[in-house]
Every structure is written in C-alpha cells, then in structure tokens.
N, C-alpha and C positions, 0 to 999 in steps of 0.2 A: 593446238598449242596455245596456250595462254599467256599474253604477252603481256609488259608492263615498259612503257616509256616515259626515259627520264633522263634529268639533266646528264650528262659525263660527269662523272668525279676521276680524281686523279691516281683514282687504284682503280681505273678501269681500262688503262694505260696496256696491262698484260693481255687484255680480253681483246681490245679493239686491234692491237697489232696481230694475235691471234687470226684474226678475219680479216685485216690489209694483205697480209705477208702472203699468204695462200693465192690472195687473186693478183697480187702482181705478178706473183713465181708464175704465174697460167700464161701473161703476154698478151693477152685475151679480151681483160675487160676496163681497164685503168688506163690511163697513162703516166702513171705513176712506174718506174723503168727501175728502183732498189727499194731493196728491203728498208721499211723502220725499224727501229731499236724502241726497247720498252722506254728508255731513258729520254730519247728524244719525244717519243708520245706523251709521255709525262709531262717535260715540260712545258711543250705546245700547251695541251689541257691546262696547265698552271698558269700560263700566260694568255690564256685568249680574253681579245676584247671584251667592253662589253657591251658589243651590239651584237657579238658573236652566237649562233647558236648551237649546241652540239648535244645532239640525245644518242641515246642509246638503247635498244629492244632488246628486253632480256625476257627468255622465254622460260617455261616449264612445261617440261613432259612427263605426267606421271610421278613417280614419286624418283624421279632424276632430281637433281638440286641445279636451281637457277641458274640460267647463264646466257652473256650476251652473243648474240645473235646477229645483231647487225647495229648501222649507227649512219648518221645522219651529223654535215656540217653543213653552216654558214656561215657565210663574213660577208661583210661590203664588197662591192665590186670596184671599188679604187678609193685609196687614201687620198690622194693626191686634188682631190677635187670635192668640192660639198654637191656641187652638179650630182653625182651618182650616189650621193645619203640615203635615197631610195630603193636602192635598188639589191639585191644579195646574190651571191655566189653558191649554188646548193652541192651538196657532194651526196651521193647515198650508198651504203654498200651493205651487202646480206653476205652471212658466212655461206660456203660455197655449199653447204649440207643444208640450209635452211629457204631456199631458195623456193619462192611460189607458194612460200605458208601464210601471206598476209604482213611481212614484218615489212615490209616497205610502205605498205598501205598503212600502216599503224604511223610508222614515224614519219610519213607525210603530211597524216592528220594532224598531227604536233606541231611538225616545223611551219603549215602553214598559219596555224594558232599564233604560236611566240612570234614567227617574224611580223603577225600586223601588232603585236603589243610592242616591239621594239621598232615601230616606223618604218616596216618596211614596204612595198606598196607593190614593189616586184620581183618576179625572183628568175635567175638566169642560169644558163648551165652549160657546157658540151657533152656530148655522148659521143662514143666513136662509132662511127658507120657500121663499124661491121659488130656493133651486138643490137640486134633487132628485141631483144628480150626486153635491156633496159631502158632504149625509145617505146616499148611499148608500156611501161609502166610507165613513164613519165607523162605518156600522150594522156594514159586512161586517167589524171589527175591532172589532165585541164592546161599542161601545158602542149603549146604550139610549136609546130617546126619556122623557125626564119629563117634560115641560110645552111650552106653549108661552108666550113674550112677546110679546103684540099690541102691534102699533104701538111694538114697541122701539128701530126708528131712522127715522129719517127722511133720505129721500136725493134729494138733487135734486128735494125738495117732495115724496114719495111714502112712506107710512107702508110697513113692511119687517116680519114678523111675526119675530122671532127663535125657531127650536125648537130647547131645552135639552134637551143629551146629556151624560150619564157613561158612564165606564168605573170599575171596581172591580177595580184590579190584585193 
C-alpha cells in the first residue's frame, strides 16, 4: 500500500471518525467509552492548538481511490504549567482493516519530525495492558515502558490497567 502523511484538514472529519468509531464499538483497544460525531471531529480539527499535531495516513491500493487509513494526535501534556512545554501527549490509531501494513510506522516517522520542529523534546502516552499489539508498536519506535496505572479506566464495568510510555526525541 502506498501511503501518503499529512496534516488533518477539516473534511477529514468523516474519514477519521470512520476509523474511531469501529474501535471503540470493539471495547478493546481505546479508552475512549462513546462514539464521535462527524460535527464534533470537525470542530476539534478547527480548533486545534498550534503546537498541536495531527496527521493522517492515507493509503492506495491498486486502482481503489485514496483513503484514510489511520491518524495520529498530539497536544501538550498540560496547559496549566510551562514546566510540561516540552513534553506531548501522542494518540495513534489504524482503521481496524489496515492493521500491520506499515501505517503506524509511517505516521510516527512524521510525528516524530513536526513534534521536534514544534519544541517538543518528549513524547508520553498510555496503552491499555491488555493490547500487547499496540505496546508492541510503540516499544519498536523507541519508546520505553515506566510504570504501570491499575485500574486506570473502566470500561463497560471492567477495570483496564493503563502502561505508561515515553519517548525522549
């Protein structure tokens, strides 16, 4: 598949909740607990910071017409203090069909580009214990495990252990 990563725009609003919506429905791999609405994606995308980063993988297969694939956010990891200006919050997701083609690897190669052109010097995250899939992607690009959060969410009445990862770009 041939991928192409690039900023969000805000008619990509339909595509990205396309590929939220499916993996929250699962319980599985988020913690993310209700559907988005195209309207609310939209406006996010219209309102993000700008030290904000948010791509998107849009793939082709063959003479299919292009489409996205998976996407990639970051924000600071607290308003509330310049202490953490360095530091970002990374989100990654793959539509649940495109899963182990490289597209996560693509838009990591990206976000860790822009986030050192936007100052940022580290980058943070949780995974939920129980998907070994996407601690494994995140290890194989250099980030480390530091701790674990018990019982950090709760989902459909089932405590969910979140394990905390950085990267030091």
């Amino acid at each position: 598949m041939n991928l192409t990563v690039r900023d969000v725009r805000p008619d990509d609003a339909e595509a990205v909740v396309a590929i939220l919506n499916p993996i929250i429905e699962t319980g599985l791999y988020t913690v993310f607990d209700a559907p988005v609405t195209v309207e609310a994606e939209r406006a996010y995308i219209e309102s993000l910071p700008e030290r904000s980063i948010f791509l998107v993988a849009a793939g082709k297969s063959g003479e299919e017409p292009e489409e996205v694939v998976g996407f990639q956010s970051m924000e600071p990891f607290a308003a509330y203090t310049g202490a953490f200006a360095h530091v970002g919050v990374l989100g990654t997701y793959v539509s649940l069909r495109h899963r182990r083609l490289g597209v996560a690897r693509a838009l990591f190669q990206r976000s860790f580009q822009e986030a050192r052109r936007k100052g940022y010097e580290k980058i943070f995250t949780f995974v939920r214990a129980d998907n070994p899939a996407a601690l494994a992607a995140y290890l194989a690009q250099g980030f480390t495990t530091i701790g674990t959060a018990g019982r950090q969410a709760k989902i459909r009445g089932r405590y969910i252990d979140e394990i905390l990862i950085e990267k030091f770009l």
